[in-house]
Backbone bond lengths (Angstrom), bond angles and torsions (degrees), N, CA, C in turn:
res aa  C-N    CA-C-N  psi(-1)  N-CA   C-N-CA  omega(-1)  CA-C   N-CA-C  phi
1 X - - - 1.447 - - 1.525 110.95 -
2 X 1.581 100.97 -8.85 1.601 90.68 -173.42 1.823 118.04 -73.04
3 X 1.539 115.46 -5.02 1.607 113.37 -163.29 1.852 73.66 -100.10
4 X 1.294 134.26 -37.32 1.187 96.45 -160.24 1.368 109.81 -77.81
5 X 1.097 134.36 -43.60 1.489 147.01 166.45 1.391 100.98 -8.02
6 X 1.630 97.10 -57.82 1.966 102.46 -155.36 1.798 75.95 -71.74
7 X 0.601 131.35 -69.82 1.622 140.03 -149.73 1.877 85.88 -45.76
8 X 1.450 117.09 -48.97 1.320 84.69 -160.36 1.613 112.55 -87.20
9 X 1.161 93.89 -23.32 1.809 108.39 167.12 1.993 109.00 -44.61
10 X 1.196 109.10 -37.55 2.059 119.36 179.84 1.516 79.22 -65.37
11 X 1.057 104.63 -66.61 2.006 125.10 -163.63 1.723 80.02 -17.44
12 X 1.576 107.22 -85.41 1.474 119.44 -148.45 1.365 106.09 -70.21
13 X 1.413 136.33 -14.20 1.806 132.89 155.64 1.240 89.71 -61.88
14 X 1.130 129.74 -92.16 1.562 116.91 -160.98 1.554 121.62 -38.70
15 X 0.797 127.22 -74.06 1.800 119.53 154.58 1.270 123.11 -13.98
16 X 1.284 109.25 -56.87 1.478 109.94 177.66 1.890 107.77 -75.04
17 X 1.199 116.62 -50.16 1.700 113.78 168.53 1.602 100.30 -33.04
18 X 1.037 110.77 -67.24 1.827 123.03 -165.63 1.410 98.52 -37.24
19 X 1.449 114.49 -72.85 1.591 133.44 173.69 1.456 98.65 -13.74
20 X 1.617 104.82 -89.53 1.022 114.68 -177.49 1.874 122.18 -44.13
21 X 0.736 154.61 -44.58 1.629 146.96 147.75 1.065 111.64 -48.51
22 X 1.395 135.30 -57.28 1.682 120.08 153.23 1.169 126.00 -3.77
23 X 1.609 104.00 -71.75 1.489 127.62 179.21 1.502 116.24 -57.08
24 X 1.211 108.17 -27.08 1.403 132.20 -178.52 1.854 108.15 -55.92
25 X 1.358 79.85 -61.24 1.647 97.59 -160.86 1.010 97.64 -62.44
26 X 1.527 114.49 -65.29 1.908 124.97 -173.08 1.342 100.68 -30.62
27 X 1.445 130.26 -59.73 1.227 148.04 -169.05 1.566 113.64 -31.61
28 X 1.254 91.46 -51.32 2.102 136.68 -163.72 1.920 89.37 -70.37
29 X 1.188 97.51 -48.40 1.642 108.82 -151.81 1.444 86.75 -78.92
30 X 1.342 120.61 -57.35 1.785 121.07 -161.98 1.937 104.14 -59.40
31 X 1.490 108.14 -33.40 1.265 94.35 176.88 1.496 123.31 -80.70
32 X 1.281 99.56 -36.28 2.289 99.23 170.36 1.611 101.75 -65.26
33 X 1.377 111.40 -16.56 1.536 72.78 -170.80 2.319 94.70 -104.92
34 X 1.302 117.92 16.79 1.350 104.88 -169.50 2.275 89.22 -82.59
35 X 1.643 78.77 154.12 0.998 82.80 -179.79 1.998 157.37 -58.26
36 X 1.436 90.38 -7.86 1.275 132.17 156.30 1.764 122.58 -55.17
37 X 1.166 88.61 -64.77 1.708 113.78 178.07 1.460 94.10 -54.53
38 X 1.346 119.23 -57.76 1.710 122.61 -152.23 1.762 94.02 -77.57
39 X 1.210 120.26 -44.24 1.301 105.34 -179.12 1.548 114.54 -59.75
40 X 1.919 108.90 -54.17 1.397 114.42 -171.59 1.510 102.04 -55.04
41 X 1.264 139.16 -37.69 1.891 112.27 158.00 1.658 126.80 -73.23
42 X 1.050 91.56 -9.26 1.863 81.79 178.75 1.521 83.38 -70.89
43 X 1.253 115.19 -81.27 1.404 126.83 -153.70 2.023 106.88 -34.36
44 X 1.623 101.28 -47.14 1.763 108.18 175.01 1.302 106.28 -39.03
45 X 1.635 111.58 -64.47 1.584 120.48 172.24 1.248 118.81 -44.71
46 X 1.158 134.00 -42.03 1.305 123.97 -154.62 1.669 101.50 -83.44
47 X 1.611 110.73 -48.41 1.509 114.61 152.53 1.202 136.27 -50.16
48 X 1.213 139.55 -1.88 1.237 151.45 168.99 1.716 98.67 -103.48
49 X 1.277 131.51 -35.42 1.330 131.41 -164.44 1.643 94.18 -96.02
50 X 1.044 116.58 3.13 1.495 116.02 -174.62 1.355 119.18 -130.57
51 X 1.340 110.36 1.86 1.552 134.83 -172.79 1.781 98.11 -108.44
52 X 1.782 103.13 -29.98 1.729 106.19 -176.05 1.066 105.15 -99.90
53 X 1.074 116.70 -7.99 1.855 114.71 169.52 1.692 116.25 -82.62
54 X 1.398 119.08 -51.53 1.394 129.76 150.85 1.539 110.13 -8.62
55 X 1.747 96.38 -89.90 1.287 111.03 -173.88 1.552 112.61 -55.58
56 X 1.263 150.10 -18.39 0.834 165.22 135.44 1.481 110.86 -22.59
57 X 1.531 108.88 -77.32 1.675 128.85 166.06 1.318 97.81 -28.90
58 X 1.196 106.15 -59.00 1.468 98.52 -151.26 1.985 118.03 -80.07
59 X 1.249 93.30 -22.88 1.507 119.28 177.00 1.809 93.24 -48.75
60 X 1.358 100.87 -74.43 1.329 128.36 171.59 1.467 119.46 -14.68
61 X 1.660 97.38 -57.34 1.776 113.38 179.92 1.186 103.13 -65.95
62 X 1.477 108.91 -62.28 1.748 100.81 -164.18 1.124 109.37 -27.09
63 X 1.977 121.18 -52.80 1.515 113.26 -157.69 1.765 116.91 -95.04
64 X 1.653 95.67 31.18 1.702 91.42 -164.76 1.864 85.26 -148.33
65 X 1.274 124.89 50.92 1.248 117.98 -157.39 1.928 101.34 -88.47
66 X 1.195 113.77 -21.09 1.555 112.86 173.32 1.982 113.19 -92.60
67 X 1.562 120.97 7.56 0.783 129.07 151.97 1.102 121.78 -103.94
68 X 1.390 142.27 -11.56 1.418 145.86 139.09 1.556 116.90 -46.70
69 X 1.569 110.64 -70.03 1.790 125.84 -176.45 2.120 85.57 -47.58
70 X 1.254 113.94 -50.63 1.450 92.16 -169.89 1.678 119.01 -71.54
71 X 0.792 99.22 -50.16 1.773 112.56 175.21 1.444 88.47 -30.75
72 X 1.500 121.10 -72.85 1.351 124.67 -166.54 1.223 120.12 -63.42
73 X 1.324 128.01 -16.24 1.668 138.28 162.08 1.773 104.27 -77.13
74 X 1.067 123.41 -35.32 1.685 129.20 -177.50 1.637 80.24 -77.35
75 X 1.074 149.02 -44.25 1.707 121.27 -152.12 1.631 94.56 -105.86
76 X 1.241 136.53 -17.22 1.521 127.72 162.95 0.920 107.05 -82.16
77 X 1.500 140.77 -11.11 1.573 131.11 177.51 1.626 81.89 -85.19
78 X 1.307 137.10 -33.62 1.645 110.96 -136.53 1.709 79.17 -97.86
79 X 1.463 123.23 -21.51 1.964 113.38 179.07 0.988 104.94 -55.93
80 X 1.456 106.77 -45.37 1.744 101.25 -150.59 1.932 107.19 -105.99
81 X 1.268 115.60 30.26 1.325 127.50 -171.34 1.870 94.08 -67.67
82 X 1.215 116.00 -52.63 1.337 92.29 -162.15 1.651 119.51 -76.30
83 X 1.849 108.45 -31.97 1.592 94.61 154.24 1.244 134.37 -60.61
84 X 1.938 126.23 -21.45 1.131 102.42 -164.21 2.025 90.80 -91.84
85 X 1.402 124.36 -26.81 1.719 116.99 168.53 1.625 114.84 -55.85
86 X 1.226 124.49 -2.72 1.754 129.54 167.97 1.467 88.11 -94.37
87 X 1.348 155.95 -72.53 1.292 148.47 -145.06 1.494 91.31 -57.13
88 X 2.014 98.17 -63.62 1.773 79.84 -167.30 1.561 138.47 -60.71
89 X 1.443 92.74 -9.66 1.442 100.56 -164.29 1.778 97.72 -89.94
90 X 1.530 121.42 -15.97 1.405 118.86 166.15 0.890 125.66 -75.48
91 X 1.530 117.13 -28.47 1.200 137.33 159.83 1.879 120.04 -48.87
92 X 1.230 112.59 -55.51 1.375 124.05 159.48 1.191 137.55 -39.78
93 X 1.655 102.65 -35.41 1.529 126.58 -175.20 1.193 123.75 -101.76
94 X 1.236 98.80 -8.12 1.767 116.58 166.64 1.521 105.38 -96.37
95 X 1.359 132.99 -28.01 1.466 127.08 -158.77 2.132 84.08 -106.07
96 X 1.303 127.99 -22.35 1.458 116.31 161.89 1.172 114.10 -53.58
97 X 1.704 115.43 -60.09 1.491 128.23 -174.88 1.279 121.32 -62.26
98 X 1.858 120.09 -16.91 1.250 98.53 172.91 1.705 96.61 -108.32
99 X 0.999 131.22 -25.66 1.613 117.48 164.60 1.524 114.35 -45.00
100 X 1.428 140.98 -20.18 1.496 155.90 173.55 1.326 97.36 -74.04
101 X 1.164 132.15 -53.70 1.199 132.80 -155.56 1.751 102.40 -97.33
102 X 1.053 107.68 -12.13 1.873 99.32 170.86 1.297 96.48 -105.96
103 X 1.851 135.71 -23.03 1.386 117.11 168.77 1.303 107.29 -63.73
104 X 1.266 141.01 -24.31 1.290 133.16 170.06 1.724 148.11 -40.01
């Protein structure tokens, strides 16, 4: 009985090793997947994917700097379109009213 003993005694280290890394993993697994964990990498990712886009942008600008200054002249002309079409058009209505008043 003594080889099976030892044999089953290995038996139950190995079983129990297994257990234990089992336990391991589950362990491993319950924390990536708690909900904390899953956000704190989305969020890592999304900052890293948004930190390489930036630098990117900006890579981009350096070599396109009179298509930037314009882009940005096309979108302050297009904010401020309806105050600066009231200036001109007051502007207009003052230079009618006094051309009326010297055709007079």
């Amino acid at each position: 009985m003594g080889k099976a003993s030892q044999d089953l005694d290995a038996a139950r280290a190995d079983r129990n090793q297994a257990k234990r890394r089992l336990d391991s993993r589950v362990a491993l697994a319950r924390e990536d997947l708690a909900p904390g964990a899953i956000a704190g990498r989305a969020a890592g990712d999304l900052k890293r994917k948004a930190r390489d886009t930036l630098d990117e942008a900006v890579e981009i600008a350096d070599g396109n700097r009179a298509v930037v200054a314009g882009t940005i002249a096309a979108l302050l002309l297009w904010l401020l379109r309806k105050p600066l079409l009231s200036l001109i058009d007051d502007k207009l209505h003052r230079m009618r009213e006094t051309k009326e008043t010297e055709d007079e």
